[in-house]
C-alpha positions in Angstrom: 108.8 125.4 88.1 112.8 125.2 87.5 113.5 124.8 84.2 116.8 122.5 83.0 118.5 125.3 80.7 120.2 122.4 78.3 117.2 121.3 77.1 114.1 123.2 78.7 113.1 120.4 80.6 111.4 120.9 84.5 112.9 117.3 85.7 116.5 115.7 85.2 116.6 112.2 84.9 118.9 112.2 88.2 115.8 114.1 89.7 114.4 111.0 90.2 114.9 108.3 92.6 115.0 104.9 89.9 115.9 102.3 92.7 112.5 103.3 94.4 110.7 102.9 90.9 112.4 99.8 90.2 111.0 98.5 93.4 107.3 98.6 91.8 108.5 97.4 88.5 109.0 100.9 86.3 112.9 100.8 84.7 114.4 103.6 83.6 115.7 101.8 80.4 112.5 100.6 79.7 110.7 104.7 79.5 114.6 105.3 77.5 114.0 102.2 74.7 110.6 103.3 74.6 110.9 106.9 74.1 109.1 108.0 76.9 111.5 109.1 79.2 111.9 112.5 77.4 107.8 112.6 77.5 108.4 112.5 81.5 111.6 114.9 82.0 109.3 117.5 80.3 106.7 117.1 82.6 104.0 115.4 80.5 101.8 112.6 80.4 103.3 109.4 78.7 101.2 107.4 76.1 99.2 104.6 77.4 101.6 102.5 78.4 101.0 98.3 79.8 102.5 98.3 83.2 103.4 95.2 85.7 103.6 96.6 88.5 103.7 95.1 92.2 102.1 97.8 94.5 102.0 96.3 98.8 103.4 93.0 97.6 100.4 92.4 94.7 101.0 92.1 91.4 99.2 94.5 89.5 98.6 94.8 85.5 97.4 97.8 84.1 96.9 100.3 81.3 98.4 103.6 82.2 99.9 107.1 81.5 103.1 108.1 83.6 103.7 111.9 84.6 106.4 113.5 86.8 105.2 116.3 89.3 106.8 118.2 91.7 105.6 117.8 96.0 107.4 119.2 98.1 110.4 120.1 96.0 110.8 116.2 94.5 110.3 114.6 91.5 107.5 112.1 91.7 105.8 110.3 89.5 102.3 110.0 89.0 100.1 106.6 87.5 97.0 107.7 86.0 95.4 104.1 85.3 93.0 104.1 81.8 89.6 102.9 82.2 89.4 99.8 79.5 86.6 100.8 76.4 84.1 98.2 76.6 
């Protein structure tokens, strides 16, 4: 894993591609105001976070965790949806 000397991180924010995440309704000043973005450049799993995404055109709402991984050399991010408690 390559490791950001500055600040021991694996990912730099310009590691990954924003406009795409925009697209599907995840803003980079959103993870920043929230504190999460740090969470992500380190390679872990954000808190359960409320997402609105749109996913093929369909508006989707879900609880989630955010993590960055590595596939084939890029930065991409990964939802892991949370199963509601019932």
């Amino acid at each position: 894993m390559n490791v950001n000397n500055k600040n021991n991180t694996p990912f730099k924010a310009e590691d990954v591609n924003w406009e795409e995440l925009a697209g599907i309704g995840i803003l980079k000043d959103e993870l920043e105001m929230s504190g999460e973005l740090d969470t992500l450049l380190k390679g872990e799993k954000t808190r359960v976070m409320s997402l609105s995404l749109v996913l093929l055109g369909v508006d989707v709402v879900m609880d989630a965790t955010l993590q960055l991984v590595r596939k084939d050399g890029e930065a991409l991010i990964e939802i892991l949806g949370v199963k509601p408690v019932a």
